[in-house]
C-alpha distance (Angstrom), angle and dihedral (degrees) to the residues before:
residue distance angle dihedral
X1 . . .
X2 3.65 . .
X3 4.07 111.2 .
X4 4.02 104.4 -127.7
X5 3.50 97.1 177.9
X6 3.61 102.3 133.2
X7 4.19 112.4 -135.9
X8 3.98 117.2 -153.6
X9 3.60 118.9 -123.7
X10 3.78 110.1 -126.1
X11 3.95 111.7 -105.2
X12 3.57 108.5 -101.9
X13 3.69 99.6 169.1
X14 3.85 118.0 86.6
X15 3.73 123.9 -117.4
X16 3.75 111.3 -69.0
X17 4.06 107.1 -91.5
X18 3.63 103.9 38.0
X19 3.66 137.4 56.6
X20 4.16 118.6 -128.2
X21 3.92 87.3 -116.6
X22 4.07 82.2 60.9
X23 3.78 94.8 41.9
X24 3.84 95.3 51.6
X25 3.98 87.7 47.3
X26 3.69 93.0 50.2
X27 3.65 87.8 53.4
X28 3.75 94.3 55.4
X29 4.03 92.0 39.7
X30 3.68 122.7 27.9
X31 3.81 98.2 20.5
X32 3.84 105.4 19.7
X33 3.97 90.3 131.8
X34 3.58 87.7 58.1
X35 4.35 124.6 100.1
X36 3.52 123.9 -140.9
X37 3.76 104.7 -86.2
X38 4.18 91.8 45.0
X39 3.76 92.4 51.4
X40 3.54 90.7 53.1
X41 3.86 93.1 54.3
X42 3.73 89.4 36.7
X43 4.36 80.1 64.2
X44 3.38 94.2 38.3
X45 3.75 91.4 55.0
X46 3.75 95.5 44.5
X47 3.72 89.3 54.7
X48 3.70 94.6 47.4
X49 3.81 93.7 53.5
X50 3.93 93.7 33.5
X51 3.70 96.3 -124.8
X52 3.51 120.0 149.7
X53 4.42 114.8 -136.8
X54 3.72 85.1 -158.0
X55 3.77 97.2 62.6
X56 4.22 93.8 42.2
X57 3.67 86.8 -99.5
X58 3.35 100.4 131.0
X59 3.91 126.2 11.9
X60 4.59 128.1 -156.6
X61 3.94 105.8 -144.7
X62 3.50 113.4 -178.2
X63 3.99 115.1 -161.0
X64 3.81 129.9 -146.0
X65 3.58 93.3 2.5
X66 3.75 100.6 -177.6
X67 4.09 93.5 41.2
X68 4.53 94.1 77.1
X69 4.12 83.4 -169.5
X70 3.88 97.6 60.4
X71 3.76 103.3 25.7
X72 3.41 117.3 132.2
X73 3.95 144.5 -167.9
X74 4.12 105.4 -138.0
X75 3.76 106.5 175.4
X76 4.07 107.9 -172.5
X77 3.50 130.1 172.6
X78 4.07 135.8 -111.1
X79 3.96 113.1 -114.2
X80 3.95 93.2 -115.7
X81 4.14 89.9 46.6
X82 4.05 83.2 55.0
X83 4.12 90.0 46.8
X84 4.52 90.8 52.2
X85 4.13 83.2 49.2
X86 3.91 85.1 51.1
X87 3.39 101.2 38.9
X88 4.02 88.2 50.0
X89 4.16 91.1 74.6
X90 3.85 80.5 67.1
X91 4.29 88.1 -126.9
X92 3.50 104.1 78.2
X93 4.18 109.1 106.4
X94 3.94 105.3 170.6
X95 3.75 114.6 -116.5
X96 4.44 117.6 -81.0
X97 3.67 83.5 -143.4
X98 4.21 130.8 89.3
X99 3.77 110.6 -125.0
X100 3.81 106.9 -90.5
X101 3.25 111.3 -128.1
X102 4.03 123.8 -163.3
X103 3.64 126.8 -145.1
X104 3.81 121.6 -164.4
X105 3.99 130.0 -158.1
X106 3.49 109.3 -113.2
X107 3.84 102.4 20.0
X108 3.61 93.5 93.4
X109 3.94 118.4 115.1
X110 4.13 124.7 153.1
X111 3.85 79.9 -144.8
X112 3.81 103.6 50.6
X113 4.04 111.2 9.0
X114 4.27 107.0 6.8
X115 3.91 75.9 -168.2
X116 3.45 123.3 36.9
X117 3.56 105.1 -119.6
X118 3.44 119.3 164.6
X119 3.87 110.0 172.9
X120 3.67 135.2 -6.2
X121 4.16 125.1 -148.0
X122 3.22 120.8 -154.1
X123 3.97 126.2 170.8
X124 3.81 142.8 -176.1
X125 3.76 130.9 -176.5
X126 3.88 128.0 -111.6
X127 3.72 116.6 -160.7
X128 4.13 87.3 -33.2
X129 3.43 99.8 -36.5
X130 4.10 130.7 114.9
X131 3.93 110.3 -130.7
X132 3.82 116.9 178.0
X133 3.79 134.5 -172.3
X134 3.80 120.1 -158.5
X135 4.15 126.8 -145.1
X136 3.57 129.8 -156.3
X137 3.50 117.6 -148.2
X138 3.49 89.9 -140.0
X139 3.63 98.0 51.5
X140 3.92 87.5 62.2
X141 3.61 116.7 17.1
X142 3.73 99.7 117.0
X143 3.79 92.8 -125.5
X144 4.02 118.9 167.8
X145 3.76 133.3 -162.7
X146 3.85 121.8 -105.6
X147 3.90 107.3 -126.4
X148 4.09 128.7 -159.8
X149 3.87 127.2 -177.6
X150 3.75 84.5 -3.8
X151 3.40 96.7 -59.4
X152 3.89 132.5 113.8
X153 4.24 111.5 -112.3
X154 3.85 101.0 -169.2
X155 3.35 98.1 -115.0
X156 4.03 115.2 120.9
X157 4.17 132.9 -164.1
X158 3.25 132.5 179.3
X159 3.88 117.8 -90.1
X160 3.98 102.8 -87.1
X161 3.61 84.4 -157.0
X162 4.17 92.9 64.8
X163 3.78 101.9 61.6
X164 3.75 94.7 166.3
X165 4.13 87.1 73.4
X166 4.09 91.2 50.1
X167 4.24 89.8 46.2
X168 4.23 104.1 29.4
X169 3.62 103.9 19.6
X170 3.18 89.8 146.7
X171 3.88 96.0 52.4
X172 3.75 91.4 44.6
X173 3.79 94.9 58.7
X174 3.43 97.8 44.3
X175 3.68 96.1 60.0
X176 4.05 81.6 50.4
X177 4.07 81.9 66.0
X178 3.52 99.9 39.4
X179 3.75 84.8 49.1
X180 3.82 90.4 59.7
X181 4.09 88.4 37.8
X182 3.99 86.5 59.4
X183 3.84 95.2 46.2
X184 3.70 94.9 38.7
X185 3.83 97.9 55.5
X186 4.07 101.5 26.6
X187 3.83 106.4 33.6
X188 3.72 95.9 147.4
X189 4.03 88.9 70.0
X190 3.96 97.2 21.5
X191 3.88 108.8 31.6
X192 4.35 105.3 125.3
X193 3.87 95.3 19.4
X194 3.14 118.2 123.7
X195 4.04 135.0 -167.4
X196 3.78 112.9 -127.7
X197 3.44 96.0 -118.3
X198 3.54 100.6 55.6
X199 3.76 91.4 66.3
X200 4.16 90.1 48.2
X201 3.68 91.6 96.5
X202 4.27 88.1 40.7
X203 3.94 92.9 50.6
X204 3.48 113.9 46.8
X205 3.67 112.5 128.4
X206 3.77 116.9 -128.5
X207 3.70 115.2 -128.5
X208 3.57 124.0 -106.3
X209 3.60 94.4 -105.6
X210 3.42 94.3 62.6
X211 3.70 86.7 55.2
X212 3.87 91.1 49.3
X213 3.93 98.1 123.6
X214 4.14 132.9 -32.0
X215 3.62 88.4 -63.1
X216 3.31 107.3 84.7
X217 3.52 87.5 45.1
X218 3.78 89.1 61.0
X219 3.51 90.9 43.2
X220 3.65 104.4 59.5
X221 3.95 93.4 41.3
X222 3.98 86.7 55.0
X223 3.89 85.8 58.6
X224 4.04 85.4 75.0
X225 3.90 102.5 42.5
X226 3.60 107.4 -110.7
X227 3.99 131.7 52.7
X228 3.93 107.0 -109.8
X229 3.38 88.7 0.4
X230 3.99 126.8 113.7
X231 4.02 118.4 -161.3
X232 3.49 117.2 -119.5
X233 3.92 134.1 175.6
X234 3.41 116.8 -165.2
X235 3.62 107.6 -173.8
X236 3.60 144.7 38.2
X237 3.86 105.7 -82.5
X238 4.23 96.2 -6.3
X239 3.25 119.5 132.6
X240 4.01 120.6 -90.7
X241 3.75 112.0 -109.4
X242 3.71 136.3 -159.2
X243 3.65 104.3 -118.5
X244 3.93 124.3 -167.2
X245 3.53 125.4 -105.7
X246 3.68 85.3 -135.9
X247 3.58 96.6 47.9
X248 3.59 101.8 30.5
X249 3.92 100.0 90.2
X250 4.13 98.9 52.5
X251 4.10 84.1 42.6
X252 4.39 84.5 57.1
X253 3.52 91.4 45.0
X254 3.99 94.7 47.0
X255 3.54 86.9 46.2
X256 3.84 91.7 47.6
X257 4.03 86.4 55.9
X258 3.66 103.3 56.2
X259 3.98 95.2 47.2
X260 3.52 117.4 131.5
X261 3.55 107.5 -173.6
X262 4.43 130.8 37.7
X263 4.06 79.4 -140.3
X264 3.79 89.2 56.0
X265 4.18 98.3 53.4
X266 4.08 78.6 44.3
X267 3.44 92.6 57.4
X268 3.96 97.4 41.8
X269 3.84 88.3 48.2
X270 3.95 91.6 53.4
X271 3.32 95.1 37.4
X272 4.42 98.9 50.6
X273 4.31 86.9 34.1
X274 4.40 82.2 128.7
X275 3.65 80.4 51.5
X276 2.83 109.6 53.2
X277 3.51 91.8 40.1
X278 3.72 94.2 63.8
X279 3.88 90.3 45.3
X280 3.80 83.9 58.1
X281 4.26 96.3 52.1
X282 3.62 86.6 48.0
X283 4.28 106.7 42.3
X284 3.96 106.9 16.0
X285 3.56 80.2 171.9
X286 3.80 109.7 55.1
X287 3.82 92.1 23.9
X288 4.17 85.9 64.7
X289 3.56 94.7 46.7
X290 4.06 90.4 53.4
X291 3.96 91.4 45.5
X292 3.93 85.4 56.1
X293 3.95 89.6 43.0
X294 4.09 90.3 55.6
X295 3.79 89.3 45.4
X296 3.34 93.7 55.7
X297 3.92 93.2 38.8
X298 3.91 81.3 53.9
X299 3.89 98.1 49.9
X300 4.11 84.3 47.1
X301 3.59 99.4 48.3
X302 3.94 87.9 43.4
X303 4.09 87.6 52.0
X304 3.64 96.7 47.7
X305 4.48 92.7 47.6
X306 4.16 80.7 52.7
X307 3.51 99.3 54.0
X308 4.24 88.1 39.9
X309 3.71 87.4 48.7
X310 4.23 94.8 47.8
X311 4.49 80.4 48.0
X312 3.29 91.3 53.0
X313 3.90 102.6 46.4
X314 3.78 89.4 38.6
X315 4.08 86.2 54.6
X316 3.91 90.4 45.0
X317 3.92 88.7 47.2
């Protein structure tokens, strides 16, 4: 009897949209820090967005490379590969304006902020209409913790390693804004994109002193309080509260639910920024899934005071 069984060829072709020459020089360029596995998502992700690696469109970062427990695959997205997703609605116009950037007396410090930036504003128009995001310089100023005798002092710098933020800080946090701009107003193209240098502050490596032995470890969680705990206070003048790390996602999102006010989630995020720092060193993963959940919360909240305020003035009218 005749054996039908049918055996598949092995694939020889290379995924539809680049050539193997391209593939094997993306792997020694754009994601050489990346393993097997990650480099095929990295593609696979490129493909599904339509961003090209070539033209900066789409970037592989891999995090704590040498520690196999907490690496991590963070692919983020160039600034001009997050304008073609925008533009692709067909109502995206960038914003007439420069980004405004705001300077603040006593913030200056040649170690952490050479020059006193506070914020930056950036805008763009959807379909007529002026939509800004706003970035704190300490929200994403890769800044890092000087350490002696394996043990953290206090005293922060900014990452030697990111010299764009010591030369163009201003450039650097404006794309953070127009980052939040692009997601905020076209989330249907844009939503889980991120610009490079809004993860600088959430990537930086820790050197392997710091790693030394269990120590450190201990060390840096003591900084909040409570082992595997990060502080959190959730209301004007409550008390702050050690929250889980196992719990402390679902409590954000509750939290996120029952909001009345887009000044009020500003307010919490400003006020818990250690916070949710920590939560960030210690769960990459859930911690970027809650920043997304706030910004979204945010662009909601925002939406539903608009269409109050347009009732109101049409009732007044």
């Amino acid at each position: 009897m005749t054996d039908s069984t049918v055996v598949p060829m092995p694939r020889t072709e290379p995924p539809a949209g680049f050539t193997g020459q391209q593939l094997s020089l993306m792997r020694q360029t754009v994601a050489k820090d990346c393993n097997a596995d990650e480099f095929d998502l990295f593609i696979n992700m490129a493909q599904s967005y339509g961003l090209n690696p070539f033209r900066r469109e789409i970037y592989a970062i891999v995090t704590n490379k040498t520690r196999p427990e907490k690496r991590q695959l963070v692919v983020v997205t160039g600034i001009d590969g997050l304008r073609r997703k925008a533009s692709q609605s067909g109502d995206y116009c960038p914003d007439d304006q420069e980004p405004e950037i705001v300077t603040k007396d006593g913030l200056a410090d040649p170690k952490t902020n050479p020059l006193g930036i506070e914020k930056a504003v950036v805008g763009a128009y959807k379909a007529g209409r002026r939509i800004i995001g706003v970035a704190y310089w300490d929200e994403f100023a890769p800044l890092k913790e000087r350490w002696e005798n394996n043990r953290p002092t206090g005293e922060f710098y900014l990452d030697p390693n990111k010299r764009n933020w010591h030369t163009m800080g201003r450039l650097m946090l404006a794309k953070c804004a127009e980052a939040q701009v692009l997601r905020k107003g076209w989330p249907e193209t844009t939503s889980g994109l991120y610009e490079p240098s809004e993860m600088d502050q959430a990537t930086i490596d820790l050197s392997p002193s710091e790693w030394a032995d269990k120590e450190a470890e201990e060390s840096r969680t003591q900084k909040v309080g409570t082992r595997g705990a990060v502080m959190i206070q959730w209301k004007v003048g409550a008390a702050i509260e050690a929250v889980s790390l196992g719990d402390i996602a679902d409590r954000i999102l509750g939290f996120l639910r029952d909001v009345g006010s887009s000044s009020e989630v500003e307010w919490w995020r400003a006020t818990n920024q250690i916070g949710l720092r920590d939560f960030w060193a210690k769960s990459p993963g859930d911690a970027l899934e809650v920043k997304k959940a706030i910004e979204a919360t945010i662009a909601d909240v925002e939406a539903a005071e608009a269409v109050e305020f347009e009732t109101q003035d049409q009732g007044a009218a």
